[in-house]
C-alpha positions in Angstrom: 44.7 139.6 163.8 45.2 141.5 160.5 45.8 144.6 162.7 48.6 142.5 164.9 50.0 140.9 161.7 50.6 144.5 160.0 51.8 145.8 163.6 54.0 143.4 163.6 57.0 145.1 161.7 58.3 142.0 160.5 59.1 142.1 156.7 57.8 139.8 154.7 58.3 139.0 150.9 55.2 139.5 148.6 53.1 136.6 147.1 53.5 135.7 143.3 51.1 136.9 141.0 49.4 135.2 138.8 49.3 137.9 136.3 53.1 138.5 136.4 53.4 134.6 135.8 51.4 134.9 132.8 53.4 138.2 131.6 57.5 137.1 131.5 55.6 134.1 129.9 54.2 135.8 127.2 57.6 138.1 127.0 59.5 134.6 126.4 57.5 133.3 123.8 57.3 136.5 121.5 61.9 136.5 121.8 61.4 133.3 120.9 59.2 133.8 117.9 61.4 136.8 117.1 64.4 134.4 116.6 62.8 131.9 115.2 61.4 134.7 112.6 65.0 135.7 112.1 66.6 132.1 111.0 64.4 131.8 107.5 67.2 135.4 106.7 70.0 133.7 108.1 69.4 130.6 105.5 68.9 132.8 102.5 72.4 134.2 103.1 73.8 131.0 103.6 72.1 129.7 100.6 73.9 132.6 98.4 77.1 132.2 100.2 77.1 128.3 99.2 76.1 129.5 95.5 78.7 131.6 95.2 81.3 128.9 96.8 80.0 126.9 93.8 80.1 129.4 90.9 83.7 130.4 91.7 85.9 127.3 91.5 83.8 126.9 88.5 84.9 130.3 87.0 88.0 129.9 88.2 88.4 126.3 86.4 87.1 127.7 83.0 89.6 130.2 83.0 92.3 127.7 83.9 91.5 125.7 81.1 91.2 128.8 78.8 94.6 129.9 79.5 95.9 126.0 79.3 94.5 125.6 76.1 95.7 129.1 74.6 99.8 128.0 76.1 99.2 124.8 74.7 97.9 126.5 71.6 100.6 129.1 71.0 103.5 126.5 72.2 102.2 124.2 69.1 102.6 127.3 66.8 105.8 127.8 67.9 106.8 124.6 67.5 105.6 124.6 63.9 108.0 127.9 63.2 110.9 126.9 65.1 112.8 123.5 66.2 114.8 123.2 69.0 116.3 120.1 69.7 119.1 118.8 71.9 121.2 115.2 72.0 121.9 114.2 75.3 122.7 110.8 74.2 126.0 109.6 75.3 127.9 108.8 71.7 125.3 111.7 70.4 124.2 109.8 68.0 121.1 111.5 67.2 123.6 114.4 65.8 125.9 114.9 62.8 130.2 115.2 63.4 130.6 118.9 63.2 132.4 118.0 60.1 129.2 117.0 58.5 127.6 120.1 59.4 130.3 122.3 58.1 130.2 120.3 54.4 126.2 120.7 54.1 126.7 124.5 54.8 129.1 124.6 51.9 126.4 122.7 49.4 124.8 126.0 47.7 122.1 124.2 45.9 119.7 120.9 46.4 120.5 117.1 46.7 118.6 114.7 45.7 119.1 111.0 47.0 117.2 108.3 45.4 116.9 105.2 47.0 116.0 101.8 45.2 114.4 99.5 48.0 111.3 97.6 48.5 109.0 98.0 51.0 110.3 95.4 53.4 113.7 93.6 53.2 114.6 90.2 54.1 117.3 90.8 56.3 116.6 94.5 57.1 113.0 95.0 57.5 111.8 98.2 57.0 114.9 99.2 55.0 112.9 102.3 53.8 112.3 103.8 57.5 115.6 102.5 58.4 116.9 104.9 55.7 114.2 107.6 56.5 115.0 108.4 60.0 118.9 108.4 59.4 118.5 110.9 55.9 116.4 113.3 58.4 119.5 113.6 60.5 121.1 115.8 57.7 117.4 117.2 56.8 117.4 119.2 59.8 120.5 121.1 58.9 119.6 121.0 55.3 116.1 121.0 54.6 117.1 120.9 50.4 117.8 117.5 51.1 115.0 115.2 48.7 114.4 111.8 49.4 113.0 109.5 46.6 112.0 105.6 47.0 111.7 103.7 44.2 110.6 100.1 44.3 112.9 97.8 42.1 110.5 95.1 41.6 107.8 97.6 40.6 109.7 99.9 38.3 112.5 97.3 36.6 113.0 99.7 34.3 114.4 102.7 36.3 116.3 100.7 38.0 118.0 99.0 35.1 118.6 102.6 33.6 120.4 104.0 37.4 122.5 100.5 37.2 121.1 99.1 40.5 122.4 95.9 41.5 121.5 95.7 44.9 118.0 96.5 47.0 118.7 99.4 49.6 121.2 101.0 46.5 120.9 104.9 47.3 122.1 107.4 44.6 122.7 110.7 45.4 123.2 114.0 42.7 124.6 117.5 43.5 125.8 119.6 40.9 124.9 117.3 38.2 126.8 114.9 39.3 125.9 111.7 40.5 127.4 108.9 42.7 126.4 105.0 43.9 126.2 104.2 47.6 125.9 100.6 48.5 126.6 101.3 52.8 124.8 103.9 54.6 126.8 105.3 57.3 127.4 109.5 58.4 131.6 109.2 57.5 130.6 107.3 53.7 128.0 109.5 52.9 129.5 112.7 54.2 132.2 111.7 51.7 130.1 110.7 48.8 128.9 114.8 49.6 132.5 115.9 49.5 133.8 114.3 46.5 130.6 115.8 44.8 131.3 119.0 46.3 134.5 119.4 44.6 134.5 122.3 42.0 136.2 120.0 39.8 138.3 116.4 39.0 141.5 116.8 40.8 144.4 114.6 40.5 146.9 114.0 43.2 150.2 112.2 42.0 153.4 111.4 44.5 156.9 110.8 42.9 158.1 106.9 42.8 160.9 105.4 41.8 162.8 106.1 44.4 162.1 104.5 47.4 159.9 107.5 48.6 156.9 107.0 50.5 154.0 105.6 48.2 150.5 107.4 48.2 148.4 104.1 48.3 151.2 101.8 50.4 150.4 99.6 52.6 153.7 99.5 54.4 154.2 101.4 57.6 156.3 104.0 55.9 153.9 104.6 53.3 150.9 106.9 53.7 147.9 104.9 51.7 146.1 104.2 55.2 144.3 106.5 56.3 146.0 109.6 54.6 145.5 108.4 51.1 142.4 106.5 51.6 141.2 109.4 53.1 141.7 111.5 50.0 139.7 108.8 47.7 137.3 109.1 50.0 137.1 113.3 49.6 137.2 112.5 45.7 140.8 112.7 44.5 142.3 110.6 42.0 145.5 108.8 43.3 148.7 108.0 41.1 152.5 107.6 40.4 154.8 109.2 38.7 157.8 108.4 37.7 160.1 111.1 36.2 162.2 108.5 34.7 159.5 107.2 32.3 157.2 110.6 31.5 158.3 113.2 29.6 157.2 115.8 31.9 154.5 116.1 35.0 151.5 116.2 33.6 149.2 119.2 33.3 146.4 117.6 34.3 148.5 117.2 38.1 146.2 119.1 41.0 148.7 118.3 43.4 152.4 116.4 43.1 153.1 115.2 46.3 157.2 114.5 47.3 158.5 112.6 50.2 162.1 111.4 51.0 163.9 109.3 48.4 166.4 106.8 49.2 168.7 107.2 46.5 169.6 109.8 44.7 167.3 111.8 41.6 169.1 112.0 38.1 169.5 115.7 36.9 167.3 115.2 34.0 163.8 113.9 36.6 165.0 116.8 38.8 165.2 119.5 35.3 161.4 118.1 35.0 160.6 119.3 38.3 161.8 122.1 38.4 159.9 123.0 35.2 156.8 121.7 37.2 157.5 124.6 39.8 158.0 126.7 36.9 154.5 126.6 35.2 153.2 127.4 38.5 152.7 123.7 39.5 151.3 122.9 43.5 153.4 121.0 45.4 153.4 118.9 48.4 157.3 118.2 49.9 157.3 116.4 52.7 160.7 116.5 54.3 162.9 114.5 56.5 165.5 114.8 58.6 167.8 112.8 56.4 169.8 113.6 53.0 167.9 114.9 50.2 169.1 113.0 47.5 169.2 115.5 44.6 166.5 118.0 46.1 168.7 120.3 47.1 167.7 122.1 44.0 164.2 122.2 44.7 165.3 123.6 48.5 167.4 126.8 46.1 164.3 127.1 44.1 162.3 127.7 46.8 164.6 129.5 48.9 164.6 127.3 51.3 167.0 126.7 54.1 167.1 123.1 55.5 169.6 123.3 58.7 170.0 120.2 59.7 169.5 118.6 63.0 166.5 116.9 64.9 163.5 119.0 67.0 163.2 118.2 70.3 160.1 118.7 72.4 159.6 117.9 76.3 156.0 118.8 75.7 156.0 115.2 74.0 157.6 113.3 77.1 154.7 114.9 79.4 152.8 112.9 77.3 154.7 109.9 77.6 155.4 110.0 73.8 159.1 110.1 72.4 161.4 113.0 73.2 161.9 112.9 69.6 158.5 113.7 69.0 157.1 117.6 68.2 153.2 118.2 69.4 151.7 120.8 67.5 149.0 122.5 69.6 148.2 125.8 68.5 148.1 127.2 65.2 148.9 130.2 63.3 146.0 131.7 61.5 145.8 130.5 58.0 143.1 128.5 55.8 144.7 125.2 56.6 144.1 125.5 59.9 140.9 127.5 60.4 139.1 126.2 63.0 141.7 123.8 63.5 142.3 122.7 66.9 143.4 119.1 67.0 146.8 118.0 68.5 149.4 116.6 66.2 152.4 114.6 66.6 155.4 114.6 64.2 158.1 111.8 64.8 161.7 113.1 64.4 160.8 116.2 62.3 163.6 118.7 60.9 163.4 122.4 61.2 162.5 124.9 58.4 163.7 128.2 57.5 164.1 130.5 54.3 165.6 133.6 52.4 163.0 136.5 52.4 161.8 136.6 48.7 159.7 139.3 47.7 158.2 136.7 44.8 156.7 134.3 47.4 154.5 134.7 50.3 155.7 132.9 53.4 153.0 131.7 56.1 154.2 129.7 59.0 151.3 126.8 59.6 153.1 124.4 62.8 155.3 125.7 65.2 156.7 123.3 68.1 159.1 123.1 70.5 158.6 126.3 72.9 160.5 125.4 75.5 162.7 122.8 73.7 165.6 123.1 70.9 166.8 121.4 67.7 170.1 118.7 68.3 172.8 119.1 65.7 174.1 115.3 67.4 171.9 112.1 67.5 169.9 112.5 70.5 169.7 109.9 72.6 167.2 108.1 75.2 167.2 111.6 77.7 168.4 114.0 74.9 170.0 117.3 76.8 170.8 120.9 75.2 174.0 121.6 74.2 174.7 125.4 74.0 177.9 124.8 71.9 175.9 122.8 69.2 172.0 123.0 69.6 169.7 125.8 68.3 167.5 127.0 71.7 163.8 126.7 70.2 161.0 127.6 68.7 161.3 125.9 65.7 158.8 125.9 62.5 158.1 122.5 61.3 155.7 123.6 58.3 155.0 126.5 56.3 152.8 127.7 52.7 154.5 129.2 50.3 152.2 131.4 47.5 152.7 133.3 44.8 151.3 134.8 41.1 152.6 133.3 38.3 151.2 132.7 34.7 148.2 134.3 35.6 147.3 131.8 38.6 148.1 131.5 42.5 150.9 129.1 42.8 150.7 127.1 46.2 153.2 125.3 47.9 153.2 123.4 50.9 156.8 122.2 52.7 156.6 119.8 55.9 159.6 118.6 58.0 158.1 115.6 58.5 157.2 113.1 56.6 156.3 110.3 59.1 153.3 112.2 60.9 151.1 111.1 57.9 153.0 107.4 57.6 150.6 104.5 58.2 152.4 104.1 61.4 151.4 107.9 63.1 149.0 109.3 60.7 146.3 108.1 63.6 147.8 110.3 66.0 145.8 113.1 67.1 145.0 115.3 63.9 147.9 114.3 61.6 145.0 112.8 58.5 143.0 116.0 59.3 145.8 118.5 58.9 146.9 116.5 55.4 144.0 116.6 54.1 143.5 120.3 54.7 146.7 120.9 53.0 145.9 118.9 50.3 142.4 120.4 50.0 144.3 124.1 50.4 146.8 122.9 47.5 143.8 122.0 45.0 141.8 125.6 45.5 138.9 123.7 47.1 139.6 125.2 50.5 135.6 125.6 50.9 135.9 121.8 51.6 138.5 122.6 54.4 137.2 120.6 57.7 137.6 118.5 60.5 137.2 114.7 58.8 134.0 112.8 60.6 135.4 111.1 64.0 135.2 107.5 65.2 132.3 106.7 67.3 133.1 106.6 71.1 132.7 102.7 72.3 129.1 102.5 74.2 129.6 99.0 75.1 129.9 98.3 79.5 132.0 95.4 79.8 131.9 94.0 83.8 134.0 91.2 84.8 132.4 88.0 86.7 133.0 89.5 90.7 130.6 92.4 89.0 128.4 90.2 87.3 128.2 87.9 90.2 128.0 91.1 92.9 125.0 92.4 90.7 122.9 89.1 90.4 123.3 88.3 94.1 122.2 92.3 94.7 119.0 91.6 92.9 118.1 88.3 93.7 118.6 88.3 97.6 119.2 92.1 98.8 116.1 94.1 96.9 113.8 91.2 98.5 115.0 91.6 101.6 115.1 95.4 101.7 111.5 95.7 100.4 110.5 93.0 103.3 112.5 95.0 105.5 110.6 98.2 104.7 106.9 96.5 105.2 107.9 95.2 108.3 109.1 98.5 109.5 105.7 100.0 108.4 103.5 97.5 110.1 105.9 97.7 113.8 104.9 101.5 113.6 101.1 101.4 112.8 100.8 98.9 115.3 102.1 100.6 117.9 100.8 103.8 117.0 
């Protein structure tokens, strides 16, 4: 059988062995035991790795707040060494009028402001931080600026030797010189500063007696508001004078101030101004377009020419002012207008012109009229050039005369216009701000030469009753039902999401 079953030739697959069962067993469970000897080095790595995923946001934090903490650092020393501030506000209120500005830079030494107020005020309050936070407006551009608070019912006596009378009353010295403020506002105390500011008393007189223009009028014609009030406010002394009564002008006259008389000046007032000219007096003449009644001797002394005739500007009916008006625009270069760049308007003004004289310096200060002309005739609603009669322009409305005489500048200032500082037009454009110049130019203190402080822009928002009403219905129906309408949106999408 064994023989027959090896004869057979049949191949047949061999029988399992044990033995080789027992061996690929064996070889399994040492790779196993291998790997499972290599996962302990696999979870020391992992181990460091996670350490060092730990340690390094950590680092990297520290050094963050290092380098926060040294640009917070050197940001805080900057700001100690330098300010930088910026008003964004709409009326910038938390910022002086250039015109402030440029008077503190002409203040060479301290000022010292002392108020007299308790520490609380009936009506007021805190009257003392009320003052405090406004003072610190004009700290920052002058940091000389001391600020002193005396109580009045702790000190009596102080305040009964300053001549207090009221609780809030601020005195303020410059110069040694000294002045009461009983308001606190930038245009008063920016004057209170300018009237100290002045090198010296000056005196500003304006001829009467004559129907001329008065210096503190009230009329329309007159020029007491806001020309005149605006020169008490800058520290000038206002008055009269009539030649009639006084012997002479007096010496003690920083500027005499002339504008058109009605009737005519007797020889002998007109010999006493002329011998006003001649000591090297300054002089204001403010010209009209009408007779001069007697001063056509000052015109020869001056060597003036007066043509006569009216200006005519059609710059002024662009701007839906009278043709009859002249808008001054841009300025020649002189002190009275440095920096001057204000539009003003002069109602009905005359041309000026003179005889070269090698004695007097000329300056030209307004010329109008470029593309307009002077009328010989009476112009009329729609004035037209005549080319037989009218003078094509240019034309010079105002001019500064100068000159050395008795061992001083004599200054001179001639205007064809008289109305542009009336109580009528003086609030047109820059017409206070270039008379105040001139006076200040007149007196020597051109230092003080500057814009005057401007009128706060209105930041009131008046709505009529459709807005009112459109506003309240806005709020009370459509921003509920808008914010409803959004949540229900929201909920319709995460519900069908």
């Amino acid at each position: 059988m064994l023989r027959k079953f090896l004869t057979n030739g049949q191949a047949r697959s061999p029988l399992p062995n044990p033995l080789d069962e027992t061996t690929s067993h064996s070889t399994r469970l040492q790779t196993a035991a291998a790997k499972s000897l290599v996962i302990p080095q696999a979870g020391e790595g992992a181990n460091e790795s996670l350490r060092e995923f730990h340690i390094k946001p950590l680092l990297r934090n520290l050094l963050f707040v290092l380098l926060l903490l040294g640009i917070a650092s050197g940001l805080g020393y900057l700001a100690t060494r330098y300010s930088v501030q910026r008003d964004i506000t709409h009326n910038a209120s938390n910022s002086l009028e250039p015109a402030s500005v440029e008077v503190l830079r002409q203040l060479g030494g301290p000022v010292n402001i002392t108020v007299y107020a308790t520490e609380q005020d009936a009506r007021l309050g805190d009257i003392r931080k009320i003052i405090r936070n406004f003072m610190s407006l004009y700290q920052r551009y002058k940091p000389d600026i001391k600020l002193i608070f005396i109580d009045p019912e702790q000190e009596p006596e102080k305040t009964r030797a300053a001549r207090v009378q009221l609780n809030g009353e601020m005195v303020v010295e410059y110069a040694g010189r000294s002045e009461h403020l009983t308001q606190l506002n930038e245009p008063i105390l920016t004057g209170a500063l300018l009237r100290l500011a002045h090198s010296r008393d000056q005196t500003v007189m304006y001829l009467d007696g004559h129907g001329e223009r008065k210096l503190d009028g009230i009329a329309n014609h007159d020029l007491g508001e806001p020309f005149g009030a605006k020169l008490k406010q800058n520290g000038f002394r206002i008055g009269s004078l009539n030649l009639a009564l006084a012997q002479e002008v007096p010496s003690n006259v920083g500027v005499l101030v002339i504008t058109q008389p009605q009737v005519d000046l007797m020889p002998g007032e007109m010999d006493k101004l002329l011998r006003y000219v001649e000591r090297g007096g300054n002089l204001l003449w403010l010209v009209d377009a009408e007779p001069l009644h007697g001063l056509e001797r000052l015109a020869e002394k001056l060597d003036l020419l007066l043509p006569p005739g009216t200006v005519i500007d059609p710059a002024a009916s662009g701007m839906n002012a009278p043709a009859t008006w002249s808008l001054g625009a841009v300025y020649p270069p002189h002190a009275i207008t440095r920096n001057f760049n204000l539009i003003t308007a002069f109602p009905s003004a005359r041309p000026l012109s003179w005889n070269e004289n090698p004695d007097w310096q000329h300056s030209v200060l307004v010329e109008v009229a470029a593309r307009g002309w002077v009328s010989r005739n009476a112009p009329g609603a729609m004035p037209r050039f005549d080319k037989q009669h009218d003078t094509p322009g240019p034309a010079i409305i105002a001019v500064a005369l100068q000159r050395n005489i008795n061992d001083r500048e004599q200054r001179i200032v001639v205007v064809g216009n008289g109305a542009f500082l009336a109580n009528s037009f003086a609030g047109n454009g820059g017409n206070v701000d270039l008379g105040v110049n001139m006076v200040n130019w007149l007196a020597g203190e051109e230092h003080l030469i500057t814009l005057q402080p401007r009128a706060a822009k209105d930041s009131n928002l008046t709505l009529g009753k459709t807005q009112l009403t459109a506003i309240g219905i806005g709020f009370l129906f459509g921003l509920p039902l808008l914010l409803a309408g959004g949540g229900i949106y929201i909920w319709w999408k995460r519900r069908r999401a």
